[in-house]
C-alpha positions in Angstrom: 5.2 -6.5 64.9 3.7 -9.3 62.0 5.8 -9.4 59.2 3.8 -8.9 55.9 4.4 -11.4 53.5 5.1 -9.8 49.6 3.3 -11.6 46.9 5.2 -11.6 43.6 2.4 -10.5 41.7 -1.8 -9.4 42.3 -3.8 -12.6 43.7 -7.4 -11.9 43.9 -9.9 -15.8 43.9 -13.1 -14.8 44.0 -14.1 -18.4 44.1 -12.3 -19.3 47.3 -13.4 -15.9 49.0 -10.2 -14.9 49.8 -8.5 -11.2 50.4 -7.2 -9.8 47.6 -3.4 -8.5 47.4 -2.1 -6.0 45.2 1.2 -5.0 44.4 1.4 -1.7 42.8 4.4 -0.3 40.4 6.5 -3.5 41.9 8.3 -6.7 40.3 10.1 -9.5 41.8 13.3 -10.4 41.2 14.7 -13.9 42.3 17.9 -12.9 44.7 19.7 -15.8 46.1 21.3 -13.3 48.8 18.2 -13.7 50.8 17.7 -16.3 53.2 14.0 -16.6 54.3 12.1 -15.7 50.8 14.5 -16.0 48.1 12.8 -12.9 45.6 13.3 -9.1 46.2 10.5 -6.6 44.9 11.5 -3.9 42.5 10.3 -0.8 42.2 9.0 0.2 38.5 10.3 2.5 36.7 7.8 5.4 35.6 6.5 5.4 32.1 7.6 8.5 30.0 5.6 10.4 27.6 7.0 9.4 24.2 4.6 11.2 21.9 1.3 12.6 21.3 -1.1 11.9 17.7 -4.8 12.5 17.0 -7.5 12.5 19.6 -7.3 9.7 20.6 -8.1 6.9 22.1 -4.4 5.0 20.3 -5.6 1.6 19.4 -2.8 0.3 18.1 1.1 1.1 17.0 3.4 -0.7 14.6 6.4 -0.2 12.9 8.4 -2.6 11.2 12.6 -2.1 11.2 14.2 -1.7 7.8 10.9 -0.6 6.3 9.3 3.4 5.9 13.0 4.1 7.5 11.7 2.5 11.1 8.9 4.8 11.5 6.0 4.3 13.9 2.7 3.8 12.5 -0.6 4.8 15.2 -4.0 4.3 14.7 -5.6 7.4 17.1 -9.2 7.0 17.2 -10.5 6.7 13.2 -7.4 7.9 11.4 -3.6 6.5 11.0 -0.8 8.6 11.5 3.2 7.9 10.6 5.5 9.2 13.0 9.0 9.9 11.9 11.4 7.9 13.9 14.1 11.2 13.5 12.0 13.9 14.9 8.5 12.7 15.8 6.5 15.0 13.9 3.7 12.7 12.5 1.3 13.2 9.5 -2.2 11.9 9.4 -2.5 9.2 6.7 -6.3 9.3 6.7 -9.7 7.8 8.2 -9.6 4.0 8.4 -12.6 3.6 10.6 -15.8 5.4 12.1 -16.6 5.0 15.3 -13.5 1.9 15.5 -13.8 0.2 19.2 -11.2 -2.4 18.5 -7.3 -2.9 17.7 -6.8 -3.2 13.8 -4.1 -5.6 13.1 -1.0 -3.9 10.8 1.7 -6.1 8.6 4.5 -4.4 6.6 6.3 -5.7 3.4 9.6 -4.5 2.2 10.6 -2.8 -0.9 11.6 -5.6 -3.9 14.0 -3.2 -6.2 13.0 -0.1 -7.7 10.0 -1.5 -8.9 7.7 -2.4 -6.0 7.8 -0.1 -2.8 7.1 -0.7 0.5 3.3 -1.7 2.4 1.3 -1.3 5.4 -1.1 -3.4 5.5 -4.1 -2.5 8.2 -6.8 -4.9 9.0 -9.5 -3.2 10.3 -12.6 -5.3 10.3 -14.9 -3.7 7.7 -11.7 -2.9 5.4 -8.1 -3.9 4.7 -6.2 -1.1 3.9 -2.6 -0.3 2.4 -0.4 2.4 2.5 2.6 3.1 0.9 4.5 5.9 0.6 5.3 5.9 -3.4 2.0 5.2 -4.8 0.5 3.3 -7.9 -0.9 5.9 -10.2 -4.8 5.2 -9.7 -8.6 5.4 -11.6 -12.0 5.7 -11.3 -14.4 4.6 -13.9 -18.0 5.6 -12.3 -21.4 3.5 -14.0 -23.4 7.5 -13.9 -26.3 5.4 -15.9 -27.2 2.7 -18.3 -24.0 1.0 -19.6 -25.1 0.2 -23.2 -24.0 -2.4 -25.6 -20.9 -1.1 -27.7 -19.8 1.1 -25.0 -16.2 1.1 -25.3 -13.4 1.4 -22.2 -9.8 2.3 -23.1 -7.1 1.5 -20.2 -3.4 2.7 -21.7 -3.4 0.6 -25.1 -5.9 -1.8 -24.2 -9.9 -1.9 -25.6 -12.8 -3.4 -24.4 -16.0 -3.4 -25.8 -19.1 -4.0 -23.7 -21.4 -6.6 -25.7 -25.0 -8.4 -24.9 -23.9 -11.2 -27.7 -21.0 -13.7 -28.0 -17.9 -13.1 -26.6 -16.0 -14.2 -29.0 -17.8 -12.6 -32.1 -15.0 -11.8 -34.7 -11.4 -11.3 -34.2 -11.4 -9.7 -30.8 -7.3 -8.4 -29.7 -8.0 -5.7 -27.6 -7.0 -3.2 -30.1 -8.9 -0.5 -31.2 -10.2 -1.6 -34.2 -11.0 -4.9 -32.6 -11.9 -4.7 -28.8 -12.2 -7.3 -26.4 -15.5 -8.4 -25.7 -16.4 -7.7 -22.7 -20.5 -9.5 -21.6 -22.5 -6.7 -20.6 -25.2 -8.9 -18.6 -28.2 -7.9 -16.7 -27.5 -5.4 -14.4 -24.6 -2.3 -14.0 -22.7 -4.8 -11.3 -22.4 -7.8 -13.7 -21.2 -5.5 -16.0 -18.7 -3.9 -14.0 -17.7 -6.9 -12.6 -17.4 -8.4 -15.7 -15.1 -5.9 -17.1 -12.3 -5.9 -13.4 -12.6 -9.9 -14.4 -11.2 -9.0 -17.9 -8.4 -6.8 -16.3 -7.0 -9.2 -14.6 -7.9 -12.0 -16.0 -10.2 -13.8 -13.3 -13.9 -15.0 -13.5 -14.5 -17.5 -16.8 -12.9 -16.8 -20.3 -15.5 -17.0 -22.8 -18.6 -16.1 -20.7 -17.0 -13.3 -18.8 -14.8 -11.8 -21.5 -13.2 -13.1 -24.6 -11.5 -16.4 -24.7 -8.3 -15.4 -26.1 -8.2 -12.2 -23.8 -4.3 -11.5 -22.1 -4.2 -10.5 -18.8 -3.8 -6.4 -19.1 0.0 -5.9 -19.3 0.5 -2.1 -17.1 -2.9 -2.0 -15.0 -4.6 -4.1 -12.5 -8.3 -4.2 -11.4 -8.2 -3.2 -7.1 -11.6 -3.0 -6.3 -15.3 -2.6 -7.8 -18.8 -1.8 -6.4 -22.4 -1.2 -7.5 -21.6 1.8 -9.1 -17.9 1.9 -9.4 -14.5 0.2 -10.7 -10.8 0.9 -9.5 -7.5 0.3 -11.3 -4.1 1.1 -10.7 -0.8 1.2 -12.9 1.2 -1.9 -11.9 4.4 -0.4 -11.5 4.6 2.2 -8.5 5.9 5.6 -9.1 5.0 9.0 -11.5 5.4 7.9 -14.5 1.2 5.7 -14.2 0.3 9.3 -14.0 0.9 9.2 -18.2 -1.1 5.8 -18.6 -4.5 7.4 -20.5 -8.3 6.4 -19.5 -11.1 7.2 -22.2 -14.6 5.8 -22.4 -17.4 6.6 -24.8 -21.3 6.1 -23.9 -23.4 8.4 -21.7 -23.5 5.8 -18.8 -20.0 5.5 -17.8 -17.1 8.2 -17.2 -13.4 7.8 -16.1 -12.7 11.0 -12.9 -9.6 12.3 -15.0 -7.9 11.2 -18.6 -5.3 9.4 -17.0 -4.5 7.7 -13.7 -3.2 10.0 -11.0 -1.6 10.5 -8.1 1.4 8.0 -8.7 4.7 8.5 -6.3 3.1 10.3 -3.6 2.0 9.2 0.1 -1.3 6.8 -0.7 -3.7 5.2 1.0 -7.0 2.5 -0.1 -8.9 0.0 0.5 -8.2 -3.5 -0.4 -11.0 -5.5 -1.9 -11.8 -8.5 -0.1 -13.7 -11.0 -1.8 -17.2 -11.5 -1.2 -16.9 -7.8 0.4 -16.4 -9.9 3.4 -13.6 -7.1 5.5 -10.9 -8.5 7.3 -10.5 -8.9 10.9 -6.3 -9.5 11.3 -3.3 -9.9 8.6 0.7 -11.2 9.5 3.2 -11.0 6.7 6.0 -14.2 6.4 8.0 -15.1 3.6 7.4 -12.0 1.6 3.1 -13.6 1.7 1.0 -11.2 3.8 -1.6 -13.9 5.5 -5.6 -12.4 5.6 -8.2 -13.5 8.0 -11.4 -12.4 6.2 -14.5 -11.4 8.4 -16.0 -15.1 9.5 -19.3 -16.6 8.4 -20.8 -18.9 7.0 -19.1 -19.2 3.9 -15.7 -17.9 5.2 -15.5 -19.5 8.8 -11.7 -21.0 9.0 -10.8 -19.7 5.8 -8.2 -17.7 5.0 -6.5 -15.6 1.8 -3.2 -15.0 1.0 -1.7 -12.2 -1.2 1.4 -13.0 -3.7 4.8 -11.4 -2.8 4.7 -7.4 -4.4 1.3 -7.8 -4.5 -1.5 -5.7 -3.3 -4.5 -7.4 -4.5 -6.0 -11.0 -3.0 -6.9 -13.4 -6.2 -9.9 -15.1 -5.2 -8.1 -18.2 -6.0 -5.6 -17.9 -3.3 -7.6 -19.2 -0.4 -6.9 -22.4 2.1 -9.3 -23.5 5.2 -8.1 -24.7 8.5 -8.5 -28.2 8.4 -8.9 -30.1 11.4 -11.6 -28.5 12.5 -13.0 -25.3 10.8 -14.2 -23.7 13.5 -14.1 -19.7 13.0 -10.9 -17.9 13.1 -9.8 -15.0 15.2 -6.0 -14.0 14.3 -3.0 -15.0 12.6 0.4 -15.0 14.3 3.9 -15.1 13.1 6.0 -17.6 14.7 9.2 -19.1 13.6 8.7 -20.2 10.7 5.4 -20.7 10.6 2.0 -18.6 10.8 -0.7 -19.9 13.3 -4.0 -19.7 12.6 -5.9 -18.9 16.0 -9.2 -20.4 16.4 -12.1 -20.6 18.7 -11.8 -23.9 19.6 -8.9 -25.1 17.9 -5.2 -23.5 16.9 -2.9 -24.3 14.1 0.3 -24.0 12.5 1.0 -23.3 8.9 4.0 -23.0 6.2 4.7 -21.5 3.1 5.9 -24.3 1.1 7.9 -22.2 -1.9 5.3 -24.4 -4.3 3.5 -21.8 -7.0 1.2 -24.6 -6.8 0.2 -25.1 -3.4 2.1 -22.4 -1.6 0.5 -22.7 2.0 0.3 -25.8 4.0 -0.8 -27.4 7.6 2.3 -28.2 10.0 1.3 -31.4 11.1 4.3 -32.3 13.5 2.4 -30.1 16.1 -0.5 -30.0 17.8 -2.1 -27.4 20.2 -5.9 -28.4 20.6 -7.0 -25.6 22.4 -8.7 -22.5 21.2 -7.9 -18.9 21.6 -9.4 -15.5 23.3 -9.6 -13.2 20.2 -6.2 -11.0 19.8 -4.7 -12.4 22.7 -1.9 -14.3 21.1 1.7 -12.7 21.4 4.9 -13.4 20.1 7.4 -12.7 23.0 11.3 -13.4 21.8 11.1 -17.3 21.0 7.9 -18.1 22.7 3.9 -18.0 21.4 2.2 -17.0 24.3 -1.9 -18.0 24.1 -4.4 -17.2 25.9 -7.2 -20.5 25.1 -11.2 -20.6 25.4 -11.5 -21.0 28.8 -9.0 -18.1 30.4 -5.7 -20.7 30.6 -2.3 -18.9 29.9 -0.3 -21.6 27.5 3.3 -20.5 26.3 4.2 -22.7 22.9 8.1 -23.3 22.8 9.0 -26.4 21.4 6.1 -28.0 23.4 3.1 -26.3 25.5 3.3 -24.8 29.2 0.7 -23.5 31.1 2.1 -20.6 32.8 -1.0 -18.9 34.5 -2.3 -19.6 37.9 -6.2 -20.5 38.6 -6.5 -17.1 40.2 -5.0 -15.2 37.5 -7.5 -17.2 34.8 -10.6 -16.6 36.9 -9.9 -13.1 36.8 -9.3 -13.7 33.3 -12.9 -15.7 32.8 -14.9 -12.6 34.1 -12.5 -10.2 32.0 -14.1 -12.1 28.8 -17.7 -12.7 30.4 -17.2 -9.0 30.4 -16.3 -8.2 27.3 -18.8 -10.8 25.2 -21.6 -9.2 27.4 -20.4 -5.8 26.2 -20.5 -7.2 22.8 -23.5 -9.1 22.5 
């Protein structure tokens, strides 16, 4: 009888026409007791049903320890569940997607005292999300028609007055008697946009909104549209439910008299700007990193948002610098985040400067792209797959740890998938 000879893993090369082995619910195992071949080959242990959520198919799971008491978080199909890490009964958070194909990307935050609760943040493409489980109290101000000049929005203790003339006319203060102006513009976007600038204070003081104006002091701007603006109370909890909402014209109307649903399970969108979605997000240093959707005028750029914070400034941007080709992911690794490319990868740090709080690593270099959402943190290494199928472990220096069997099969595993795609 011929012994057999056991491969330690599948070998399959195409290119040299060879027979292909496969080693079915097996490992190897170096075991010096052995004489001739030096490996034994384990049996695998069976995989056990843990759980079961939603329809299906699960395109991702995430949970973070320390934060929402270790629970798992699942995206099945369109919607994302929690699933209690006690008893495994889950809840379904809500639709994130329709008709979603690929894995979203999840980052959490921790709590920061009583005042700021814990986030999920979900990058799924078209939208970033976040969830929390003690929600900011929350507003709608809809644009039903014509927003006229003089129309008047009150958020808690704060006026503003839409206007078509100076901003500055008068004493504005945001009080009632003397609003802050607030430029009504050409169409109901500008002046929507125009007034979620005034909130928060972005977009140009004394075109925009009154020069003097103060950033509002309870309630932040979270999204806007063609038809719509979003705020929330600042602080997260009940007591935003109590913050009041009032308007007065026939083209604009708040959905309640005050913000609601504060201290209960919540879940939105994040406004991205530009509209532009978000493709993959990694939280380090108490930053939560965002790769926006890439094109033309995003390609190796990247936002960050501020510690608490669940709103990107439009300000807080960098781009990849050595060469800006367009980004796929963004990894946590060490003490750095890596920004994964498609022909180039870099590392980054948070520098603790207000000023300039994100910077390129430059005592490293890995020039070599990356297959989108390949990249894996395992223990202390960065494992990569690059461009062109090659298997490259980061730790301390780069290793190529893949075979040229194992990247061909990889090649045509990609071929696959951009022909799918195309």
């Amino acid at each position: 009888m011929t012994d057999i000879p056991l491969f330690p893993t599948d070998f399959e090369r195409q290119v040299a026409k060879e027979s292909s082995v496969r080693m079915v619910n097996r490992f190897a195992e170096r075991n010096p007791t052995l004489s001739e071949d030096p490996v034994a080959v384990i049996s695998r242990p069976a995989l056990r049903k843990f759980t079961e959520v939603g329809t299906g198919p699960i395109r991702e799971v995430y949970s973070s320890p320390g934060v929402f008491n270790g629970d798992l978080f699942a995206v099945s199909g369109d919607f994302l569940y929690r699933i209690s890490s006690v008893d495994l009964t889950f809840t379904n958070l809500g639709q994130i997607s329709n008709g979603g194909i690929s894995s979203p990307y999840m980052a959490a935050t921790a709590p920061i005292g009583d005042t700021v609760p814990a986030y999920l943040f979900i990058a799924e493409g078209a939208v970033l999300w976040v969830y929390t489980d003690n929600g900011h109290a929350a507003g709608q101000l809809e644009a039903t028609g014509v927003i006229s000049n003089g129309d008047v929005v009150r958020i808690d203790t704060i006026y503003y007055q839409y206007t078509n003339a100076s901003v500055d006319a008068g004493t504005p203060a945001g009080t009632v008697g003397n609003p802050w102006l607030v430029a009504l513009g050409v169409s109901t976007i500008t002046a929507l946009t125009n007034l979620y600038n005034a909130i928060d204070t972005t977009g140009n003081p004394g075109t925009d909104y009154s020069t003097a104006l103060d950033i509002h002091p309870t309630v932040q701007g979270t999204a806007y549209g063609p038809a719509d603006l979003f705020v929330e109370a600042k602080l997260a909890g009940p007591l935003g439910n109590a913050i009041a909402i009032t308007e007065t014209g026939a083209g604009l109307a708040w959905n309640n008299a005050t913000l609601t649903n504060g201290g209960g399970d919540q879940l939105r969108q994040v406004f991205v700007p530009d509209d532009a979605g978000a493709i993959s997000v990694a939280h380090i240093n108490s930053y939560v990193i965002v790769i926006p959707v890439q094109g033309d005028t995003t390609k190796g750029l990247f936002y960050w948002i501020e510690p608490g914070e669940t709103t990107i400034d439009p300000l807080n941007f960098a781009t990849a610098e050595r060469n800006p080709d367009g980004l796929h992911q963004v990894v946590v690794f060490g003490d750095m985040f890596w920004l994964l490319g498609e022909d180039t990868t870099e590392p980054w740090v948070t520098t603790g400067n207000p000023v300039a709080p994100m910077q390129r690593f430059r005592g490293i270099l890995f020039d070599r792209g990356s297959w989108e959402g390949t990249a894996i943190q395992v223990k202390d290494s960065l494992i990569v797959v690059d461009e062109n199928g090659g298997v490259f472990q980061i730790k301390g220096g780069q290793k190529r740890i893949s075979r040229p069997d194992i990247e061909e099969r990889i090649r045509r595993a990609k071929q696959t998938a951009d022909f799918a795609g195309a």
